[in-house]
N, C-alpha and C positions, 0 to 999 in steps of 0.2 A: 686638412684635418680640422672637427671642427672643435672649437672651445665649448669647455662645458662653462657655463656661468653662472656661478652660484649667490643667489641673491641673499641677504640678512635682513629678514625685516623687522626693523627693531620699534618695536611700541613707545610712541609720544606718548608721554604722562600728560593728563589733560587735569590742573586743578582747578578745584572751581568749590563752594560751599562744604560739597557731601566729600570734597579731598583735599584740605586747604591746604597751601603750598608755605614751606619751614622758611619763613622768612629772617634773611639773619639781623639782628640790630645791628645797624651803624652809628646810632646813639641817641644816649638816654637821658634829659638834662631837664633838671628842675629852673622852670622860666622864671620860680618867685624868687623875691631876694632874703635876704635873712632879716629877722621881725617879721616875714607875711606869716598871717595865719594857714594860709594856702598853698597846695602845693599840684604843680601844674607842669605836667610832665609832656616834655618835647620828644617826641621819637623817630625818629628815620630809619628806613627800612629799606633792604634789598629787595627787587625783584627779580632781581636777576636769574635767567631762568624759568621763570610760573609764567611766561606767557600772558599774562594779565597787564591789561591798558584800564583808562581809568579818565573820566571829565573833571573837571572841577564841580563840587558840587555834588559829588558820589560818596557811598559809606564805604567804608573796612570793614569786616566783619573780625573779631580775632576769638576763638576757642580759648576759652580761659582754665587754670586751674586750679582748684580750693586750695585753702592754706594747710599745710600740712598739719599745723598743730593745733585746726581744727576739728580734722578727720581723725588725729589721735587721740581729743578728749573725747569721741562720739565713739569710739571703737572702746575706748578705756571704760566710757559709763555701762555699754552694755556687755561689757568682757568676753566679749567676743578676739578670736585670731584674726588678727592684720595677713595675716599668709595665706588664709582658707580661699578658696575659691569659692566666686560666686557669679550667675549670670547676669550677662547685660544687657541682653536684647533676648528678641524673641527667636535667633536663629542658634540658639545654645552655645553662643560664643560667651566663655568665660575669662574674666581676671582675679589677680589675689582683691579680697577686699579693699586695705589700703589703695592700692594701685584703681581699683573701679572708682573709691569715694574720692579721690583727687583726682582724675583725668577726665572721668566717665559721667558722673553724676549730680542734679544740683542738689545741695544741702543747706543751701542760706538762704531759702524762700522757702514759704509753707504756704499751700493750697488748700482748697478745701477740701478739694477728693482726696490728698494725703491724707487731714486730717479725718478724714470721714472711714474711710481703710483700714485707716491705724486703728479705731475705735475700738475694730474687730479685735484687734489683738492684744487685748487688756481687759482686766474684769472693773479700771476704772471708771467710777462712774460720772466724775466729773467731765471728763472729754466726749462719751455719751451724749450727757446733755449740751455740752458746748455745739455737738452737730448736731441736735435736734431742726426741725425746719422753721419753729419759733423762734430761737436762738440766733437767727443772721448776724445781724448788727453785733453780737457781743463775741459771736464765730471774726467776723471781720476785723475787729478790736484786738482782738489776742494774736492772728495771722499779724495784723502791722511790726516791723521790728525785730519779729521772732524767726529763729529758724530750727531744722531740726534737731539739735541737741538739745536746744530749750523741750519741744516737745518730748523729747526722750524723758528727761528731769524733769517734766511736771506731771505726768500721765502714767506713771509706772504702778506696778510692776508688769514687766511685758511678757507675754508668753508668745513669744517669735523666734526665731535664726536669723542669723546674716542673711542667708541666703531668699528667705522668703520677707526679709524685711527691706531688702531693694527693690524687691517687685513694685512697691511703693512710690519710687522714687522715680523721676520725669529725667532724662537725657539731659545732660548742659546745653542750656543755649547758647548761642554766640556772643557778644556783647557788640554791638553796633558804634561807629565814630566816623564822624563829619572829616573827610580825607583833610587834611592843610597843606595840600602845597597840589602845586601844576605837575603836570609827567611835563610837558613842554620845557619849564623851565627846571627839572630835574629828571632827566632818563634816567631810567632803570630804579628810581624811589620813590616810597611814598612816605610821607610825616603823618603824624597823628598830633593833637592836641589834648591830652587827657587831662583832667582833675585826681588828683586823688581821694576819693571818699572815705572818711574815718569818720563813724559815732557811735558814740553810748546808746545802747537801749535796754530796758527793763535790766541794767546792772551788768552788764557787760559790753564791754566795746568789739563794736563791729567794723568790718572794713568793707570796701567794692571786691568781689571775684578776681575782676580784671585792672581794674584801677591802681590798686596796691599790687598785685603782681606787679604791672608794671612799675611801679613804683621804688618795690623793695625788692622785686625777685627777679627784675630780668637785664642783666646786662650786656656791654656792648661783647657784639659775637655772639650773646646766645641767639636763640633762633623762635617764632614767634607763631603757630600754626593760622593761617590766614584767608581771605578771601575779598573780591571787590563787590560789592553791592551797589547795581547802575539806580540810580534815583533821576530819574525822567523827571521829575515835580520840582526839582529845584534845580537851574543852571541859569547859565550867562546867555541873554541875549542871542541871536546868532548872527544878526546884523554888529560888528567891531563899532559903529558912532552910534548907536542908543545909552543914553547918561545912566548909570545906577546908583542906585543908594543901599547901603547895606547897614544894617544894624542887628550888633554882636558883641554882647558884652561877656565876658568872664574868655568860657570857653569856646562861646558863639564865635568868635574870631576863626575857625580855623575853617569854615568852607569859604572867607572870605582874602583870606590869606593866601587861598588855594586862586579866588576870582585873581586876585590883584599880581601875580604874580601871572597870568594867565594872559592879563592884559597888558604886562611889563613885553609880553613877547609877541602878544598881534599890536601892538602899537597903532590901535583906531583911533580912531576923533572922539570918540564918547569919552564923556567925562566920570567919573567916578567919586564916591563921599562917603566914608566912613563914620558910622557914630562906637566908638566903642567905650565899656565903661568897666568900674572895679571896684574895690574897696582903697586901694592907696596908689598913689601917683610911683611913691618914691618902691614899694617893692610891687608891686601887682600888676606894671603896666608892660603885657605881654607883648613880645616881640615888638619895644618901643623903637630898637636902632632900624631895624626893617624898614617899619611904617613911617618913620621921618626921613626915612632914605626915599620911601618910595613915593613921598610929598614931593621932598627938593626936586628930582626927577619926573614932576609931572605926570608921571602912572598914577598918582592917587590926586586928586585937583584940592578935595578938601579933608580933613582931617579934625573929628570934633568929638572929645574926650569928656567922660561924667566921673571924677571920682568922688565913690559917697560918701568915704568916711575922712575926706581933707577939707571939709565943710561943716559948721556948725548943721546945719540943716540938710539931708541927702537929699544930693543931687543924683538923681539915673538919667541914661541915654533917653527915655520919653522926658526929659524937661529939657534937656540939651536941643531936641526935635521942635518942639513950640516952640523954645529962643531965638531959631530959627524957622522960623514958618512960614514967613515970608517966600524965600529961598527959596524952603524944599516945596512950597505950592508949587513956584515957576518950573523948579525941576520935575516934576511929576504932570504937571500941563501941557509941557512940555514933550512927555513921550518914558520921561525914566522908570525904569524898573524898579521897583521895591522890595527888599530883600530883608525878614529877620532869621538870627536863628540865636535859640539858646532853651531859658528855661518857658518851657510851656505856661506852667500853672499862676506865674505871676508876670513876669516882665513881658511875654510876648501880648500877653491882653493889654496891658498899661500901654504897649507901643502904639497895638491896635487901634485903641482908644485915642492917645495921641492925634493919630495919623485921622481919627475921624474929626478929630477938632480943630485940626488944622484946614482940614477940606472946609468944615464948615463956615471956620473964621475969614479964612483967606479969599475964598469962592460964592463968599455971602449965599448963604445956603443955610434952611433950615438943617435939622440935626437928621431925621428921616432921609434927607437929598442925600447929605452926607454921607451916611452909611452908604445908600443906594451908589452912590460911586464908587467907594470903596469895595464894596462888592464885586462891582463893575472889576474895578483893576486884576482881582481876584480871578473871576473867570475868564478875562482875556491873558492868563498867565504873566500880568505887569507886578504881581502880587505874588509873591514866592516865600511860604514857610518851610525851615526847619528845625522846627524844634523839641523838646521831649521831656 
């Protein structure tokens, strides 16, 4: 007789970006001490489940959500229902308002085709002219800082609906972060290193999307919608004895925290050097028990700290870098890799520059050679940024 065999085939969830997988926190811990101005939030995270692997040196992507009692003084100004329904894409998939403006949509940045759309739907004549084609410069003035509830309150009276006043508004983006830690020397988690950002602009204090969530709104067990983002442009050597240098101040630490733990566990011959910086020794100095641990232990060979406000005069990681110049010539003549990451618009230049004055001082070399080598390290991938 024969057997009947009946099979069940049960669908793998495959997440990835467009499905990001409910990561739970295992925990959420402010690294500064009390007196920092700062607050720099440590998080760990389950992956247990999402099928997601990850190099050191990769982003997180995490979907963030508005603050509630942002979305409720923006629904309050235009007295509109939190319950109505409204669409959120183009495939007539609707949610209640409330529920779109917190999960679904961004509200804390203002573009210019918002602003230029919106134009339409007001007999004000001042936002008219702000989008005029003349107008750029004083259009991109007003967008810094603002988001849109400020537009709501400066450009009224509106003649729109909820519903046709989303159409407006652009999908939330993801918010991107420099992984901190190894899957190697952590299965099944990933860390994140985040800042909190809080500021005043034109009279109201603002906060990050994501940041302050994190910060204020997500605790241990709740769960985090997620994604790995591979970054090929920045990683570790692939040869274990090539020397690296890394420099990462604030929150730059955390794709090297990700290296250095990475190299805790292929235990190469390459040597390793740290430059990290802050504002105070005594509360700002992120994951300091680690990074001394992972000195005495010989995974990190040298360890060379700026902080800028324990000095009559700021000291940053580029003066720490000259101090040593000598050194890091040999090390980079040598074969080492050079790594920054942090903020783009100021420290990573000033490193940049650093690093060409050292070429030049060290390697007796006019300033032109200088660069040219620098260069040089850049497109043979010896030169690895990531910053923003």
């Amino acid at each position: 007789m024969q057997n009947n065999i009946v099979e069940t085939n049960k669908t793998e969830v495959i997440y990835s970006r467009k499905n990001p997988f409910p990561a739970t926190v295992l925990k959420n811990i402010n690294l500064n001490l009390e007196g920092s101005n700062r607050e720099t939030r440590h998080l760990e995270l389950s992956l247990k489940g999402s099928g997601f692997t990850y190099n050191p040196g990769d982003t997180l992507g995490i979907v963030p959500e508005n603050e509630i009692q942002l979305v409720e003084e923006l629904i309050s100004e235009m007295k509109w229902d939190g319950e109505a329904l409204v669409p959120i894409n183009k495939l007539g998939e609707q949610l209640p308002l409330k529920e779109a403006l917190t999960t679904y949509f961004e509200i804390t940045l203002l573009t210019k085709k918002i602003l230029q759309t919106a134009s339409n739907l007001t007999d004000n004549e001042e936002i008219k002219n702000l989008v005029a084609p003349e107008n750029a410069a004083q259009l991109k003035e007003y967008m810094y800082g603002r988001d849109v509830l400020d537009m709501l309150r400066d450009f009224g009276p509106w003649n729109t609906t909820a519903e046709e006043f989303v159409t407006l508004l652009r999908k939330m983006p993801p918010r991107l972060y420099s992984i901190s830690s190894s899957l190697a020397a952590n299965p099944d988690e990933v860390h994140l290193t985040i800042s909190a950002v809080r500021y005043n602009s034109n009279g109201r204090d603002r906060s990050g999307v994501c940041s302050v969530q994190c910060a204020e709104r997500i605790a241990v067990n709740d769960t985090l919608p997620i994604f790995i983002q591979t970054n090929k442009h920045f990683h570790l050597p692939e040869s274990e004895d090539v020397n690296i240098i890394m420099v990462g101040p604030g929150t730059g630490i955390a794709p090297f925290r990700a290296f250095i733990q990475e190299l805790s566990i292929r235990k190469g011959s390459g040597k390793s050097w740290l430059f990290f910086g802050a504002q105070h020794s005594s509360t700002d100095y992120l994951y300091q028990e680690e990074l001394e641990k992972f000195q005495q232990d010989n995974v990190l060979t040298h360890l060379t700290t700026a902080f800028s406000r324990d000095t009559e005069e700021k000291v940053y990681v580029q003066h720490r870098m000259l101090e040593n110049s000598k050194e890091l010539y040999e090390w980079i003549q040598g074969g080492a890799h050079f790594y920054v990451c942090g903020d783009k618009e100021y420290m990573a230049k000033d490193v940049n520059e650093a690093l060409i004055t050292i070429v030049e001082k060290e390697g007796n070399l006019d300033r032109e050679a200088a660069e040219a080598y620098v260069t040089e390290m850049q497109k043979s991938k010896r030169y690895q940024k990531d910053v923003y």
